[in-house]
BAVEXZA-822615 format. One record per residue: residue in three letters; x, y, z of N, C-alpha, C, O in turn. Coordinates in steps of 0.05 Angstrom, whole numbers, padded with zeros to 5 digits, always signed. Atoms other than C-alpha are relative to their C-alpha. Layout:
! BAVEXZA-822615
ALAXYZXYZXYZXYZ...
***
This chain:
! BAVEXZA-822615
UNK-00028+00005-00006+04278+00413+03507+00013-00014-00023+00035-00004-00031UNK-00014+00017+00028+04297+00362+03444-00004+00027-00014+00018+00038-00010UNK+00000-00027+00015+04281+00430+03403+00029+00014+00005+00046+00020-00011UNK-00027-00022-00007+04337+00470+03441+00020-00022+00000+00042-00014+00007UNK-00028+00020-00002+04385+00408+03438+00009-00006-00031+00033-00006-00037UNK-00006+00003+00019+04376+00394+03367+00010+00033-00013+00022+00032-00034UNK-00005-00036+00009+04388+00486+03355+00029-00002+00016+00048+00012+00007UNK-00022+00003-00018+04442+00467+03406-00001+00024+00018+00018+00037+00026UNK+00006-00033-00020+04409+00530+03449-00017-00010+00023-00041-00009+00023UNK+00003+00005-00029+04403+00506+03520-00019+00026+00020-00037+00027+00037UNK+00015-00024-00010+04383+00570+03537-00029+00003-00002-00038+00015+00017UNK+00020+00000+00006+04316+00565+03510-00021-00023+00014-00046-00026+00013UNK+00014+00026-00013+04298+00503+03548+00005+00000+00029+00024+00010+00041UNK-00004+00007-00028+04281+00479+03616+00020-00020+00002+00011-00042-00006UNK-00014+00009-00021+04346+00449+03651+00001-00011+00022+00001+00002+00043UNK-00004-00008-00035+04352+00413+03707+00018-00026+00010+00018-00048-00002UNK-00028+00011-00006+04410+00381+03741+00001-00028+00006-00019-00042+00011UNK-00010+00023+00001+04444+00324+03745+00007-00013-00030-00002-00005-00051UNK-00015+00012+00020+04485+00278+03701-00010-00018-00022+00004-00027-00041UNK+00017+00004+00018+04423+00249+03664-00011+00021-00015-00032+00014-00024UNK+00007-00025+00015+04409+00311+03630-00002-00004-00027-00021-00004-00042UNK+00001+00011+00032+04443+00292+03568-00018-00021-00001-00036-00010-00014UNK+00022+00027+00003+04400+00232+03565-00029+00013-00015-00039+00000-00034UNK+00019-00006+00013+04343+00270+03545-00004-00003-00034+00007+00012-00051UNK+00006-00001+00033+04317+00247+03473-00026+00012-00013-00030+00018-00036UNK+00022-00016+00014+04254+00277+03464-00024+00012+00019-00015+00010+00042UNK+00008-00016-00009+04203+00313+03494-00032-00018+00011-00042-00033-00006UNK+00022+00023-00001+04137+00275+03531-00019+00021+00019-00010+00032+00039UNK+00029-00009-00016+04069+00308+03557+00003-00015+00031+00008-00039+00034UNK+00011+00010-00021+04057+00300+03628-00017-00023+00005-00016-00042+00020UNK+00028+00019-00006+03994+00267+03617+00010-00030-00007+00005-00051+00005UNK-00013+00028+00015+04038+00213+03567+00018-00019+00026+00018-00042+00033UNK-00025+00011-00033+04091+00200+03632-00023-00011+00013-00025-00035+00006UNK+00025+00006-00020+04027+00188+03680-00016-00027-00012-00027-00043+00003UNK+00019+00018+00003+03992+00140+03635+00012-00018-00007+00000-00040-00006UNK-00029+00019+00003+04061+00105+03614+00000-00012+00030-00014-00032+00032UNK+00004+00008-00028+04070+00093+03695-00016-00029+00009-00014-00052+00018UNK+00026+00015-00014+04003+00075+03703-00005-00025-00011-00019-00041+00002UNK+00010+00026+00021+03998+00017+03644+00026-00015+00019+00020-00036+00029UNK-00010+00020-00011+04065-00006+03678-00006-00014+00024-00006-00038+00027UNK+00007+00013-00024+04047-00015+03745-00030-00010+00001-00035-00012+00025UNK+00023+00017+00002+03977-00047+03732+00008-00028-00011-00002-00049-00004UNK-00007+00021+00014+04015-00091+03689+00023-00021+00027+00020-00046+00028UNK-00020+00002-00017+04072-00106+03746-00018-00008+00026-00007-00025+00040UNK+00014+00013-00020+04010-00116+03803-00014-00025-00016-00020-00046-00005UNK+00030+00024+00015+03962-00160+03753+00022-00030+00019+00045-00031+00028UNK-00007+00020-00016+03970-00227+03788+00009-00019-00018-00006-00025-00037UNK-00012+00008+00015+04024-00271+03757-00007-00032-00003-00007-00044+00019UNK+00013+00031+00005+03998-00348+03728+00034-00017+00020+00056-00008+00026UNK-00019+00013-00015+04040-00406+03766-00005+00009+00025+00009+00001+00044
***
């Protein structure tokens, strides 16, 4: 999708709606999203000092 935005050819890329669309800056593996997630919310349960 950053490929077809920087060609400015929409057409060539997956779309999908709503008004965050433009927001897209670059392009992320599944697996990268999933283990991004996962480091936050391990980090967000770990039990907080005090």
């Amino acid at each position: 999708m950053a490929k077809a935005r920087r060609r400015r050819n929409p057409a060539h890329a997956p779309l999908y709606a709503g008004e965050a669309v433009g927001l897209a800056t670059a392009e992320r593996s599944p697996t990268g999203v999933v283990r991004k997630l996962n480091a936050y919310a391990e980090k967000r349960s770990a039990p907080q000092p005090g």
